[in-house]
C-alpha positions as CSV (number, residue, x, y, z in Angstrom):
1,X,32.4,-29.3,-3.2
2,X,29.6,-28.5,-5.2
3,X,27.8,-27.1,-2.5
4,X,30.5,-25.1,-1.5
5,X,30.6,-23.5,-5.2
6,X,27.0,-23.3,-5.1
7,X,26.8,-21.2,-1.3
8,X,30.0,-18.7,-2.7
9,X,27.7,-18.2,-5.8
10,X,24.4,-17.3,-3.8
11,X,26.7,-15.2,-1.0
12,X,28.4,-13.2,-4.2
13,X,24.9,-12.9,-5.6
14,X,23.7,-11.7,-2.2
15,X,26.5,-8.9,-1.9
16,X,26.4,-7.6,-5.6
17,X,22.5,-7.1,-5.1
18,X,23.4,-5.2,-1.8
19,X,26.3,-2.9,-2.6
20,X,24.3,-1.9,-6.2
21,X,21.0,-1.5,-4.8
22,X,19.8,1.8,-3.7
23,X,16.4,2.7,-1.6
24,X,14.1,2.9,-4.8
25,X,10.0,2.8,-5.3
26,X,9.1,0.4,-8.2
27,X,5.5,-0.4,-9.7
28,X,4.8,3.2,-11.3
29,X,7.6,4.7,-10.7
30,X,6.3,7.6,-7.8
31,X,8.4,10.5,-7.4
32,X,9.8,11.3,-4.2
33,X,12.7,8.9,-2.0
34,X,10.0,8.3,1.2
35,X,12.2,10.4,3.5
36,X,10.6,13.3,5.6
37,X,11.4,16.0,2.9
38,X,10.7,14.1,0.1
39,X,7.7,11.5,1.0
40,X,6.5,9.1,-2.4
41,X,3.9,11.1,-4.4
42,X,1.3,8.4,-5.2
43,X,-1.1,10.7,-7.0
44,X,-5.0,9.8,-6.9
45,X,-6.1,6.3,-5.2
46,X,-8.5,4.8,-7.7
47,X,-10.7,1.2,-8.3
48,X,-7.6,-0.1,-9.6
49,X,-4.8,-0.7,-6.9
50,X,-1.9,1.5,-6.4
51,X,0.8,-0.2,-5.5
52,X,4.3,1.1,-3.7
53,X,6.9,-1.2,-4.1
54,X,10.4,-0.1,-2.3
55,X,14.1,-2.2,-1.4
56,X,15.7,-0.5,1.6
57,X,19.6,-0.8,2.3
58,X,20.2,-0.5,6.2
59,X,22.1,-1.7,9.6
60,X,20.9,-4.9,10.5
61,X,18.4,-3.6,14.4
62,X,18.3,-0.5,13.0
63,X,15.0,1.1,12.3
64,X,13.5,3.2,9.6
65,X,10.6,4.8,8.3
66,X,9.1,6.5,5.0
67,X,5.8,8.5,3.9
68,X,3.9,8.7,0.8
69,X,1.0,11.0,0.2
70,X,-1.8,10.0,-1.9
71,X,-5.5,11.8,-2.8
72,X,-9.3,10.6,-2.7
73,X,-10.5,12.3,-5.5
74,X,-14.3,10.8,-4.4
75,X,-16.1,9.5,-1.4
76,X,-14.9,6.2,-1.5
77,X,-14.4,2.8,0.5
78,X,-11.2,2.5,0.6
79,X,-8.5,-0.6,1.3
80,X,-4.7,-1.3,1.6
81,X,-2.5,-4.0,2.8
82,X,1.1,-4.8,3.1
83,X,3.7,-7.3,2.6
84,X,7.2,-7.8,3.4
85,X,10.2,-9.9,1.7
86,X,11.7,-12.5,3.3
87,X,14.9,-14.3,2.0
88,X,17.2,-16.4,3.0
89,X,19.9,-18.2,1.2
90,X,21.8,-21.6,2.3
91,X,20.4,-20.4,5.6
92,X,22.2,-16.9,5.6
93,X,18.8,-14.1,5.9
94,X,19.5,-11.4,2.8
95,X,16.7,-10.0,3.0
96,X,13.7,-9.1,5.5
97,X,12.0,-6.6,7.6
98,X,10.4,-7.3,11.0
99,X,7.8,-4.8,12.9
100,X,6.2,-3.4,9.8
101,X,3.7,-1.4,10.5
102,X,1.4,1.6,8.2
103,X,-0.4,4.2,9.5
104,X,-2.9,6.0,7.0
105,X,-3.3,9.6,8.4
106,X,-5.2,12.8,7.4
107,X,-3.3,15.6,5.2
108,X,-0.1,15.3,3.3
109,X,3.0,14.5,5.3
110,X,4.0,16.0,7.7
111,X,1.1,17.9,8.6
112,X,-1.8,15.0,8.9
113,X,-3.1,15.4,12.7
114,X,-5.4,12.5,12.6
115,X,-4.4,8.8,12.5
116,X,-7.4,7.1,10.2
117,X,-6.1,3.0,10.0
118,X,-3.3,0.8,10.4
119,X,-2.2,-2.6,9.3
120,X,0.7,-4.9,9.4
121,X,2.3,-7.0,6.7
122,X,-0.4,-9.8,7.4
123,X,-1.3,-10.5,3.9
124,X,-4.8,-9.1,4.4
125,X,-6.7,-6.5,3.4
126,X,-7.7,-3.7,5.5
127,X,-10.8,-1.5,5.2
128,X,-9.6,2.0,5.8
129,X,-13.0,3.0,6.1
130,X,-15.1,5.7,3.7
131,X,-13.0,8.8,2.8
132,X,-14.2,12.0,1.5
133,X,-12.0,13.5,-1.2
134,X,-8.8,15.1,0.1
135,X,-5.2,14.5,0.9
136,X,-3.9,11.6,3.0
137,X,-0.7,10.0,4.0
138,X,1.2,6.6,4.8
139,X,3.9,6.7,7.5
140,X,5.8,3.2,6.9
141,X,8.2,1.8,9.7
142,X,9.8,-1.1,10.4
143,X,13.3,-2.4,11.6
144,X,15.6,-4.4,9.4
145,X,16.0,-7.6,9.9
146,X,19.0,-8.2,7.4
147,X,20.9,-5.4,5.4
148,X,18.0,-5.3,3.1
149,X,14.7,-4.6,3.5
150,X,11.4,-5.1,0.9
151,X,7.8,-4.1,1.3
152,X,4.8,-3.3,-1.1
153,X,2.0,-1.3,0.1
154,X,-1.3,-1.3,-1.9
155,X,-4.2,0.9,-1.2
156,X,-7.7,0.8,-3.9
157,X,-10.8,3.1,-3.2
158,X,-13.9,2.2,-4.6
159,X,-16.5,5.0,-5.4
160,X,-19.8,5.5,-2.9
161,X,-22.5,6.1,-4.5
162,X,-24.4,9.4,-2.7
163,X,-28.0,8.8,-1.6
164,X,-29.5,10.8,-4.4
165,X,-27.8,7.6,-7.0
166,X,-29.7,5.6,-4.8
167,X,-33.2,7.0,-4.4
168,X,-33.1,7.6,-8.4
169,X,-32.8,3.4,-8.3
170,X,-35.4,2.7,-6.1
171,X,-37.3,5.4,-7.9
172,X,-36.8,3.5,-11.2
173,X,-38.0,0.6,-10.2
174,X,-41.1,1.6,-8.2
175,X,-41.8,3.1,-12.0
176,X,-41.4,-0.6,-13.3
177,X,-43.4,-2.1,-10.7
178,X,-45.9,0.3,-11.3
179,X,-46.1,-0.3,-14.7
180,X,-45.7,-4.4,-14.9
181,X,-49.0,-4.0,-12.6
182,X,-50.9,-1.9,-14.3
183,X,-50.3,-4.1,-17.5
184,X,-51.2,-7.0,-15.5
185,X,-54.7,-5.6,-14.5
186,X,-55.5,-4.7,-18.0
């Protein structure tokens, strides 16, 4: 009986999180619902990650997919990866997402003409490769596996140094070595 009490509890809790939740980005907020007129706005990719957090309320088969434009404001080495929410209570599945998949692209959505990287919810992360500065976007898809759905997508870009940081190094210390010798022979 207890068990009984304790299933009707987790299936109420289950249905009061579905019927009050609404498609939403979490984890700063971004502007923008991820739909094809209104992709998230994640601003400038920086060293710390950016992260895009959103629960999606659909038809159990039925697919979907959502954008978010971001900027590289430097040449930088830049990273994402994925994950996906599974859940499942008393063996009923509330929550999951199957086929995820992110595509980094050129441009701001919809007008990106060049797919750059893509990665799955694998848990890794993903070199997108060096990007100069400029607009890119995500295109997210996946099919639900329940009636909701939760991903996080995090991308970081790291600065390059140009060559000219890095001839002014090897510079410097060719001056040092010069000058530890020179003390050395006097």
């Amino acid at each position: 009986k207890i068990m009984l009490q304790n299933l009707k509890l987790k299936l109420v809790a289950a249905a009061a999180l579905l019927f009050s939740s609404t498609a939403f980005a979490g984890f700063g907020n971004f502007p923008g619902d991820g739909s094809v007129g209104n992709p998230y706005e994640l601003g400038n990719i920086g060293p710390a990650p950016t992260t895009l957090s959103a629960l999606l309320i659909g038809s159990t088969g039925s697919s979907f997919e959502e954008y978010a434009n971001f900027t590289i404001p430097t040449f930088s080495s830049t990273t994402g990866s994925a994950s996906t929410l599974f859940l499942s209570l008393g063996g009923f599945v509330v929550n999951d997402i199957t086929g995820f998949a992110v595509e980094v692209w050129n441009n701001t959505h919809p007008n990106g003409t060049t797919l750059i990287a893509s990665f799955t919810d694998d848990g890794l992360t993903h070199s997108l490769g060096d990007l100069l500065p400029g607009q890119y976007h995500l295109d997210i898809s996946g099919t639900f596996g329940a009636n909701l759905g939760q991903y996080s997508v995090s991308l970081q870009a790291l600065p390059v140094p140009e060559p000219e940081t890095y001839a002014m190094l090897l510079a410097g210390l060719g001056l040092i070595g010069f000058s530890l010798r020179k003390r050395k022979l006097a």
